[in-house]
Structures are given as structure tokens and as C-alpha cells.
N, C-alpha and C positions, 0 to 999 in steps of 0.2 A: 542345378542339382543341390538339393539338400545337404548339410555338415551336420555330425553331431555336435552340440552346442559343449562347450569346456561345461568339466566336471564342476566349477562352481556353481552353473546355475542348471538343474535338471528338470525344472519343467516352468508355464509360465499358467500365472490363475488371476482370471477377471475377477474380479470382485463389487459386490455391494457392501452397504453399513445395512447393519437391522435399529433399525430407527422406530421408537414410540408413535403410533397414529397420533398427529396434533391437530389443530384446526385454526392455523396461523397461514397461511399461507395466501399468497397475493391472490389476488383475483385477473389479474391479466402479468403474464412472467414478461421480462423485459427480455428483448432478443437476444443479447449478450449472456446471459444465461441461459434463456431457453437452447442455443447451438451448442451449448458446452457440451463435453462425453457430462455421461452419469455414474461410468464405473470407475474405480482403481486397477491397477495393474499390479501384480507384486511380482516378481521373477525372483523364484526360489532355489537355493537347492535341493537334491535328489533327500527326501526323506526326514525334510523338517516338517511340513504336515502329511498329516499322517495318510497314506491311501485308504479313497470311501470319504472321509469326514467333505461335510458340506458347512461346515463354520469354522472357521478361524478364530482363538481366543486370542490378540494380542499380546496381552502380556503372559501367557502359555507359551511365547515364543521369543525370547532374549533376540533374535538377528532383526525380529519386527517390531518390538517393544516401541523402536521411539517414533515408530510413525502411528503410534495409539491414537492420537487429538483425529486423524483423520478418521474415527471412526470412534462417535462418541459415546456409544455403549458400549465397546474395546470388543467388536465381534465384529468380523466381516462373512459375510454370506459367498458363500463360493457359487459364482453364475458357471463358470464354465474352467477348465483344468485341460492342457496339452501340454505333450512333451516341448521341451526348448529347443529349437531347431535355429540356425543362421544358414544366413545366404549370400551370395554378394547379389549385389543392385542389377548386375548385367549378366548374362550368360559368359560374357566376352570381358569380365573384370579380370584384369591383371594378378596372379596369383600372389603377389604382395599385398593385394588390398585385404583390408581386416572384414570380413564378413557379418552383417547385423541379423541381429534378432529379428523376428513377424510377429508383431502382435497390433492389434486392434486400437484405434485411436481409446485415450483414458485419458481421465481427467487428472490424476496423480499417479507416478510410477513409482512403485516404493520396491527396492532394492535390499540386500542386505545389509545393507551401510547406510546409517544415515548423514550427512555431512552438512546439518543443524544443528547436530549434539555433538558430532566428534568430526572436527575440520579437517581430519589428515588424510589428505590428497591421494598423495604413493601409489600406492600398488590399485587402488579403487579405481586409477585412471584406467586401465585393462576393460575394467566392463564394461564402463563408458563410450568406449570407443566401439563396442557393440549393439550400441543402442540405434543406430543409423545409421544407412547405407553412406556413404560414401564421407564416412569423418575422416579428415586431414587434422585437428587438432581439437584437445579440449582442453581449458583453463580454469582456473578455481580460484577467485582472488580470497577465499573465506564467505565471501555472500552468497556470489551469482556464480551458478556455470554458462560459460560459455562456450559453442557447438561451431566449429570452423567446418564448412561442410562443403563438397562438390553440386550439393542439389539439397534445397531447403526440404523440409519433409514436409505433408500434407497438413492442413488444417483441420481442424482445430490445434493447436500445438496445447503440450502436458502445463500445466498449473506450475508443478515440480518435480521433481524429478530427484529422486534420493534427496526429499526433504526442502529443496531450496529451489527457486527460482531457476528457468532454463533462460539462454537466449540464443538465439540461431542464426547465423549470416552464415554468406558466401565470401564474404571480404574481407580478407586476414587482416587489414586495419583496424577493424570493423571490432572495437572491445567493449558494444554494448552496454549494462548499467555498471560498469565497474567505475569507482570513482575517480573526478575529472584530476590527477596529477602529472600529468606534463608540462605545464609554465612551473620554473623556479625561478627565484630572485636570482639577479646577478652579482647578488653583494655575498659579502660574507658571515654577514651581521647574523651575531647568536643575541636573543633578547631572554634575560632572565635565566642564563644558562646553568644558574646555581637550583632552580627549583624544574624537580621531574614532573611536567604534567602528563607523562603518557598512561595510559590504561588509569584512569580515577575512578577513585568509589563515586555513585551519585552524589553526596554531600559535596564533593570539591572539585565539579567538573564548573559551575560557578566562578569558580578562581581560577577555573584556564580558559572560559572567555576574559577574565576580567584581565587578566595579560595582555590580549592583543587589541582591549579596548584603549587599556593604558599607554601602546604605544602609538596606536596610530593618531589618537588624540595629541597626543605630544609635537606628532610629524607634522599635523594638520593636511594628511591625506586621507582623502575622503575614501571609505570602503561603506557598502550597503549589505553585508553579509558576513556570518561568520561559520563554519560547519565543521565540526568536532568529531573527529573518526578513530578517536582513542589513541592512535599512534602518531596525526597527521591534521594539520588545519588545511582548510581549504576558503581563505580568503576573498571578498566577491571586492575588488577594486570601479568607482564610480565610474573613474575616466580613463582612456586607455591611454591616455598620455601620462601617466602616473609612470614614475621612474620603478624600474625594476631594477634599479641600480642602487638604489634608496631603502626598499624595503626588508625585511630579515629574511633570511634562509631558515631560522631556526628559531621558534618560542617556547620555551619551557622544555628545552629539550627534544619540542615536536617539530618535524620539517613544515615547513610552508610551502602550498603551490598556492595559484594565482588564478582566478578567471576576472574578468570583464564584465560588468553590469550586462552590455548586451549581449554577452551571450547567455544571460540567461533566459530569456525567451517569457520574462514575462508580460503580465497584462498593464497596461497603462492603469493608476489608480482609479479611472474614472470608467475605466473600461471592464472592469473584473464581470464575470461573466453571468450573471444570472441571466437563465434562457427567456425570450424574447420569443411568443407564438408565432411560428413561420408553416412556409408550406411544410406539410406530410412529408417524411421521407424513407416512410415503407418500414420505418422501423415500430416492433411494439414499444411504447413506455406504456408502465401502470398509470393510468389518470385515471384511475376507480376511486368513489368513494365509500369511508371507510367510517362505522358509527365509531367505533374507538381508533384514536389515533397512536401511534406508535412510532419511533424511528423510522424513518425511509418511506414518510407519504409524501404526496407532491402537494406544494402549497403554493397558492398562489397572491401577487399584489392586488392585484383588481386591477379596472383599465385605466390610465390615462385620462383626465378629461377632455384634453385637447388632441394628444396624439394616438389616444386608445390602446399604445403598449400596453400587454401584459407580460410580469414578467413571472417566471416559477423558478421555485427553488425548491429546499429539502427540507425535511421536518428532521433537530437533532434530535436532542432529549431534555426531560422532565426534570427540572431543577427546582429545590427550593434553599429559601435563606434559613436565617437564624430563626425567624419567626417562624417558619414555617409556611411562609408563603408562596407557593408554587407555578413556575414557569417553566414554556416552551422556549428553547433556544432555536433561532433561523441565521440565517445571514442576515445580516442589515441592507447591505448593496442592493439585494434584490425586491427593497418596499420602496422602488421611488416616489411610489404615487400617493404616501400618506400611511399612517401606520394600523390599515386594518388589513388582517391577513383570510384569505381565501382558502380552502382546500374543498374540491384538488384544481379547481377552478372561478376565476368568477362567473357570479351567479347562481353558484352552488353553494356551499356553507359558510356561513360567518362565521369563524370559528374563536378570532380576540382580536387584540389590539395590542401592538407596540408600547410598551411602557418605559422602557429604558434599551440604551445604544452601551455596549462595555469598550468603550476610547480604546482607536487602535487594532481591534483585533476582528473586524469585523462580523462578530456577533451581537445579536441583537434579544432581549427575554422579551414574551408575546404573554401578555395575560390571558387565559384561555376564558370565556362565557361560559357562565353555568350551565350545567348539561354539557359540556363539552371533556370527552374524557381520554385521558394518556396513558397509555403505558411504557414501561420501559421495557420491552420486550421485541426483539427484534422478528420480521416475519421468518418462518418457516421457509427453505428452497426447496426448488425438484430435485435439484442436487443432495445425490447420498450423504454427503459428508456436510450438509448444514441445518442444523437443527437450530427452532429459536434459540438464543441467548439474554438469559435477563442481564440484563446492563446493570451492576451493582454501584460500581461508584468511578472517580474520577483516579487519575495517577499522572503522577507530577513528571511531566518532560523526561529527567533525569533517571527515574527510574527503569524507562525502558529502555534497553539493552538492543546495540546496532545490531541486527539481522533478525529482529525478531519476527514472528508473524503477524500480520496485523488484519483486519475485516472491514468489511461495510457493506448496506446493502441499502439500495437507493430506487428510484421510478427508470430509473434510466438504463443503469448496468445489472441492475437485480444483486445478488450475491457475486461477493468477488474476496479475494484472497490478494495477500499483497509481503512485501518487506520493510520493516522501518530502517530507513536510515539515519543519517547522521544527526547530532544533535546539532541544533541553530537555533542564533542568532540573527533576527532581522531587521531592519533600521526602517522603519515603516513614518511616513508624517504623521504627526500630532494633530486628530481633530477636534481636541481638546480647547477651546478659548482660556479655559483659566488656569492651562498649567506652560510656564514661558518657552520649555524646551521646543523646537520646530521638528523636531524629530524626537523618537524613541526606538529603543530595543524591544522585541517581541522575542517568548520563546515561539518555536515551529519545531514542526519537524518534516522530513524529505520521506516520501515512503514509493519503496516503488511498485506498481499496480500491473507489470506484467507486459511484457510485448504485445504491441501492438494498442494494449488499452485505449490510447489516444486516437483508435479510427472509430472507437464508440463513445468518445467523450462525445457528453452534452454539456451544454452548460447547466443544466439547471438541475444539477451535483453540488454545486453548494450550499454547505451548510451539514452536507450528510456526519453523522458522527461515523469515530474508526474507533475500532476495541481491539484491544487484543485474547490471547487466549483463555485468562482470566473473568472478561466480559466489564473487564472494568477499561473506560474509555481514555484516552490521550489525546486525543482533539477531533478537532471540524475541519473537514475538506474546505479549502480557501482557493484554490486554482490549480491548474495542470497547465506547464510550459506545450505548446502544440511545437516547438521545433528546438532548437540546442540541445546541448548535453544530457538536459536532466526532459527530456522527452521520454514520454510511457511514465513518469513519476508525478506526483500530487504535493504540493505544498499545504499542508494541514495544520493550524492554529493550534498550541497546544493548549491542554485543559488550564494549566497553569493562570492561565490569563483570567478564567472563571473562578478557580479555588483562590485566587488573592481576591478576588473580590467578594467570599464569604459563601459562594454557595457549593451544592452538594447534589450529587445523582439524588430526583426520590426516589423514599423507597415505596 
């Protein structure tokens, strides 16, 4: 039997974006987006839009205003409008249990709150626990919500949900992408206790890697990671025999926790993943080809002469130097076979040639053949809320801001939406011959791409660039852990690595 839904929210509206006709759009959609919903959800109260109107103005409405980005004209098309009804899950639910709302799977549920722009939890947890049958708890670390639930809810699951990324288990252990702090040191050791690095401006987040470069070099215990989360490091220790006895509780006035090389779930250096033509497996990827080339085609090495591998990867973006000289960025990893690249296949276009490897960060600039042309303009999705974005230029590591939103769209997963995480640190080998060090520091960054993402990883996602809302880019997809902590997340090279080396988005 039906309940009247609380006075906060009195009715629920599907919605579209009204999007400009383009003529960007892929020629074969990747299944992972083609399954996505295509609408929005918004759960209103009684008498914020107005009864009749079939358009939403965004910013005409302060409770919706900060979910504007998802609708890049700031106007949503109203598909369909019912009262807000809850229900429990069983006929036979326990009259203690909290009753949820019925509405239709969506791609984003945007709420009166958004908890993007304004993190306070409190009393917002009330309607949250309306949103699916059978929640037993919901948690908010600032990034991710997470949904402790008696029965997972259907799929496709929501993109976000009041702004921010959802994650959904049955196992109250079970805390999802919140970040990894349960090891502490067992010492008492404060390092640098005189200097505050918590919450830094970009200018001096620098100085609070360079803290715990200072000490562990001193200790001569080996760590392969460093991850900066404003209030908290998170240390990647080599060997697990490494003394937690030894190490600091405290840097710069930030706590220390601790993981283990293996758990992080990466790929062996020599193993990093550019896809490898195997049998079909029923999924679409885009392998169309394309007269103008743009972020997110599939490019291929050619075959093998001896073992006929071919391998694909992702077309990033159009860079040029001082001169004005202009290059495509790819992965390096994925041209073992000599440096002429393929797209979207071999035997199909010649498109250039490998001209330079940038040490360490495994990207690689492709001279394009004449007649061969790039844009920096990403494709158009079926999805309402993605319209090309011209890619303007690069943004340095630091500038972007933990829980931002971040994009990419590739042959493989089509458009996708995602969270940046932490700032990092990575201790990567030197393929360098003429510089002594056997190792180096890389900036990266951690971004997470959404439950589940990793049952559609491909590998032949490297290389894709990520931008954020600006359209200005912050790195290359470089690999996804398939198991430990940081699974459903993407480790992406930051731009940084390119901008010291002199070049520039063209324009």
C-alpha cells in the first residue's frame, strides 16, 4: 500500500537536457554506454517548479542550481512528472522499516542538496535513506556515499546521486571507495611536527610530498607511493616486512596510514595493459574509422612480424611545442612492434610515426602524415548530459581539487564520468640511460570511475585523456588495479609530466 511521501519532497520529474543538434558523435556507441539510463531524476518539493511548465531553468531554481553542469544549456526538459509516493520493499516489511521512493532507473538523481558544493551530511541523511528499499545505513566520508543495504537495487545503478558518486553493498564491512586508513604506525614518531601541512594551497602541496620524501630517504626504507588527501597521507610501503614500528604516525601534522606494494593490485612494468586482438566477446567497442581524428579513437601498433600481436590503444590529444610543432599523444607500451601507428586498425590508415618516448610516464608524441587531421574536440554521447567538449588546454596536478568531477571517453567504455582523487606521488624506474637515478617520482593522480567500471575495463583504455569540467585536461589513463583497494579506480599520468617538457593543448 502506498504512503504519502514527507512534505520535503512532493513529487518526482524524469528529465532530459535540451542539447544543440551536433554532428560529432561515434559511429558505433560502446556497450557501456549504450546500457546507461539517458534521463535524470530530480525529486522535488511540492511547488518549486511550477505546475504545466515542461522546462526546467536551472539556475531559476537555487535548490537545483548546483546540479547545472549536468545540463549544459542549464534547461532540463521534463519527460514525465508524478506525485512522490514510498513504499516498503515487501507487503510484510516490519513497520520500523523506512519506506523508499518508485522511480525509474536514471542516469543521475539530483536531489535538493547537493553534497559537491556543500558536504554537510546531518539531517540530508533522512532522504537518503528513502531512496532504496531496504537501507540499514548510509555514510558520507566527503566524497563517496555509501548504501549498506538488505538487497542491492537493480541495474544499471545511478552515475550520482546528490552530486557525488554512490556505492552499494550488502556488507557492512564493505566501505567501498572511501580511502584506504586502517594500518597506522605503531610508533609514536611526529615528523616535522613544527610545519602545518594540512588543507595547502596548490603552490605548497610540493613541500608536503617533500616531507615524507625527506624522511624515508633518511630511514633508507623503501616506499613506491605517496597520496596526499589534505588532512592524511597514505603511504605505499615496498616490503611488508618494513617495520611499523619504525615509521611516523605523523608528517607535517598529517596522520600516516600504511598500505603494501601488493596490495596494490598493480600491473607488472612489462605487463601494463594495451589490448592484444582476442576472440569477440559480444561487447561493442567503436573500431570505426574516422577522416578527422579526435580524442577517444582506437589506434592501433600494426602486427608483429614474428608473433602477429596487434596491439590497441587510445588516441589522447593534439599537442604542440614552442615551435609550433604539432603532436598526437598515445601510450608508448602499446607500439611494441616499431613506431608506426595504425588507426583504428592494421591495414587501415597510416596515420604517423613515433618520434619521441617522454622518460617515465609512459607517453609517447606521434607525428601525424600530412592530410592526417586532429581535433581536439571530444565525440558527442547518446547521453543527455554529454555534449562535445573542446579540450583547451593542460592543468597542473595540484590545481585540481580532491573530489572533483573528472571525464573521458574512449572505443571501449564510450563516455563515462568519474571522481579525482588523491594527489600522488609515484616512484616509477628510470628508462632513461643518461640520467643516474634508477628510479624516479611521477606526479598521477587516483580517479575513481564508478562501481563496477572494472567488469568493462579493456585494456586498450590507455592513453585516453581525463578533463575536467573546465575541458581543460589533467592526465592519461595509465592503468586500473582489477583487484585490491583501489579497484573500480584508474591511475592517470598527470599533465604535469608534458607541461615540464614544454608543450601545450593545440589550439
Amino acid at each position: 500500500m502506498a504512503i504519502t511521501a514527507p512534505t520535503e519532497i512532493g513529487e518526482v520529474l524524469s528529465v532530459t537536457t535540451r542539447n544543440e543538434s551536433v554532428s560529432r558523435k561515434r559511429k558505433a556507441t560502446p556497450s557501456p554506454e549504450l546500457s546507461s539510463p539517458r534521463k535524470c531524476l530530480i525529486l522535488s518539493p511540492s511547488g518549486v517548479v511550477a505546475s504545466g511548465s515542461t522546462i526546467i531553468r536551472l539556475g531559476d531554481v537555487p535548490l537545483f542550481a548546483p546540479s547545472r553542469r549536468l545540463f549544459p544549456s542549464g534547461e532540463a526538459i521534463i519527460a514525465n512528472r508524478s506525485p512522490a509516493e514510498t513504499m516498503h520493499a515487501q507487503p510484510n516489511s516490519p513497520e520500523s522499516s523506512t519506506p523508499a521512493f518508485q522511480f525509474p532507473l536514471s542516469r543521475h538523481i539530483v536531489l535538493p542538496f547537493n553534497l559537491r558544493q556543500n558536504r554537510d551530511f546531518g539531517e540530508n541523511s533522512k532522504l537518503l535513506f528513502q531512496l532504496f528499499p531496504e537501507t540499514k545505513a548510509v555514510s558520507f566520508d566527503g566524497y563517496f556515499l555509501v548504501f549498506w543495504l538488505g538487497t542491492l537495487p537493480p541495474k544499471p545503478w545511478p552515475t550520482t546521486i546528490a552530486g557525488v558518486q554512490p556505492y552499494f553493498t550488502t556488507d557492512p564491512n564493505d566501505e567501498g571507495p572511501t580511502p584506504p586508513i586502517k594500518r597506522k604506525s605503531k610508533s609514536r614518531l611526529r615528523v616535522a611536527a613544527e610545519i602545518d601541512a594540512t588543507k595547502l594551497q596548490p603552490d605548497k602541496i610540493d613541500g608536503a610530498f617533500q616531507l615524507v620524501f625527506d624522511f624515508f630517504s633518511k630511514s633508507e626504507i623503501s616506499i613506491t607511493e605517496v597520496q596526499y588527501w589534505k588532512h592524511f597521507f597514505v603511504i605505499v610501503l615496498e616490503n611488508e616486512a618494513s617495520y611499523l614500528a619504525e615509521i611516523p604516525s605523523v608528517i607535517g601534522r598529517c596522520s600516516c596510514f600504511y598500505l603494501f606494494e601488493k596490495e596494490m593490485g598493480r600491473p607488472n612494468p612489462d605487463e601494463y595493459p594495451a589490448r592484444w586482438i582476442r576472440d569477440p566477446t559480444g561487447e561493442t567497442v567503436d573500431n570505426c574509422e574516422y577522416d578527422i581524428l579526435r580524442p577517444g579513437v582506437m589506434l592501433s601498433s600494426g602486427r608483429h612480424p614474428t608473433t602477429h600481436l596487434e596491439y590497441h590503444t587510445t588516441s589522447g590529444v593534439l599537442v604542440e611545442d614552442c615551435l609550433g610543432k604539432q603532436y598526437m599523444t598515445v601510450s608508448s607500451h602499446g607500439f611494441p612492434n616499431g613506431g608506426r601507428v595504425f588507426h583504428p586498425f592494421e591495414g587501415a590508415k597510416d596515420i604517423g610515426q613515433i618520434i619521441m618516448e617522454l622518460s617515465h610516464t609512459d607517453i609517447a608524441l606521434v607525428k601525424l602524415h600530412d592530410g592526417v587531421n586532429f581535433e581536439n574536440e571530444t565525440f558527442e554521447s547518446p547521453l543527455s548530459v554529454a555534449t562535445p567538449t573542446r579540450l583547451k588546454e593542460f592543468v597542473l596536478a595540484n590545481n585540481t581539487q580532491i573530489g572533483s568531477e573528472i571525464y573521458m571517453n574512449n572505443p571501449y567504455l564510450g563516455y563515462s564520468e568519474g571522481t579525482c582523487g588523491p594527489h600522488v606521488r609515484m616512484h616509477v624506474p628510470n628508462d632513461d640511460p643518461n640520467e643516474p637515478e634508477k628510479l624516479q617520482w611521477i606526479k598521477a593522480r587516483w580517479l575513481y570511475l564508478g562501481q563496477g567500471f572494472i567488469d568493462h575495463l579493456e585494456d586498450g583504455i590507455c592513453g585516453s585523456a581525463i578533463w575536467n569540467d573546465d575541458g581543460n585536461v589533467i592526465g592519461f589513463f595509465r592503468y586500473a588495479p582489477r583487484s585490491g583497494h583501489f579497484r573500480d579506480w584508474c591511475c592517470a599520468v598527470a599533465a604535469d609530466n608534458v607541461i615540464d617538457r614544454g608543450f601545450k593543448i593545440a589550439g
